[in-house]
C-alpha positions in Angstrom: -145.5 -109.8 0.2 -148.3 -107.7 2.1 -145.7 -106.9 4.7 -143.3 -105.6 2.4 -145.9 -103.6 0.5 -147.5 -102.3 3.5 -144.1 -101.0 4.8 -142.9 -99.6 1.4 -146.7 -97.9 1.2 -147.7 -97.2 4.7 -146.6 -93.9 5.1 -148.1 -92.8 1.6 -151.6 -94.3 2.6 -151.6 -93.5 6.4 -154.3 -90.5 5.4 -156.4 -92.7 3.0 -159.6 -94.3 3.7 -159.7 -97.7 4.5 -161.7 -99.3 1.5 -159.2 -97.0 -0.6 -156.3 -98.5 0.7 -157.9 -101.8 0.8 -158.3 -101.5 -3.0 -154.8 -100.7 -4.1 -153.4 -103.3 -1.4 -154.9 -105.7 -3.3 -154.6 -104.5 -7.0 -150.9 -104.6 -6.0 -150.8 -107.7 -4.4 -152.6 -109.8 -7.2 -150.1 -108.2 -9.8 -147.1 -109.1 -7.9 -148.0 -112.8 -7.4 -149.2 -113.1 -11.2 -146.2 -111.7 -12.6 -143.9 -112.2 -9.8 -143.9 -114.6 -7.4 -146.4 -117.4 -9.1 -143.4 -117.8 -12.3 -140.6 -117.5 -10.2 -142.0 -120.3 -7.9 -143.0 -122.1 -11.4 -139.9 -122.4 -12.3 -138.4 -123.0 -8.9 -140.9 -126.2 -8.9 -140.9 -127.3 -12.9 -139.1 -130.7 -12.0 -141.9 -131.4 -9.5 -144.9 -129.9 -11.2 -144.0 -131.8 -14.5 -141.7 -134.1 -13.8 -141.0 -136.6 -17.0 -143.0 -139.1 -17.9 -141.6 -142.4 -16.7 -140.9 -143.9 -19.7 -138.6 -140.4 -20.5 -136.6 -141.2 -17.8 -135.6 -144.9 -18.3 -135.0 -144.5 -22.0 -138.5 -145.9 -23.5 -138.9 -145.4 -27.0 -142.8 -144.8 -27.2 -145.0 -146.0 -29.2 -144.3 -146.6 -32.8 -141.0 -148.1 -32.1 -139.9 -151.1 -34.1 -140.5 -153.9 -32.2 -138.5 -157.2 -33.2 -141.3 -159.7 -33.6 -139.9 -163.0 -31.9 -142.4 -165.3 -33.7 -140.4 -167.8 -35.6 -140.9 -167.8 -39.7 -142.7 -164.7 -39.6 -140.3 -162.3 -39.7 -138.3 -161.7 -43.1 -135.0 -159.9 -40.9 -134.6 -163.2 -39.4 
């Protein structure tokens, strides 16, 4: 990313002081990784960043799911 700015910039700042071009270098580089590169790479890694919780994947009803109760006599469905 600093390569490709540098190159596409280089010849615009080759005249500008150094804490100048320091400053926009970095302005622009911040910007691109929070609205470009950061999401895309989000997304690229959602599956692995969040994967779904193992219960998700193995068909695990949560909590609050009716549970038969195996006691005998206690339970009216039989």
């Amino acid at each position: 990313m600093i390569t490709l700015i540098l190159w596409l910039l280089g010849p615009l700042t080759d005249t500008w002081p150094l804490p100048l071009r320091t400053l926009v270098l970095s302005v622009l580089m911040v910007l691109a990784l929070t609205w470009v590169v950061i999401p895309a790479l989000t997304r690229m890694f959602a599956g692995w960043l969040a994967p779904a919780p193992a219960a998700a994947r193995h068909g695990h009803r949560g909590r609050g799911a009716r549970e038969r109760n195996t006691t005998p006599g206690l339970d009216p469905t039989g």
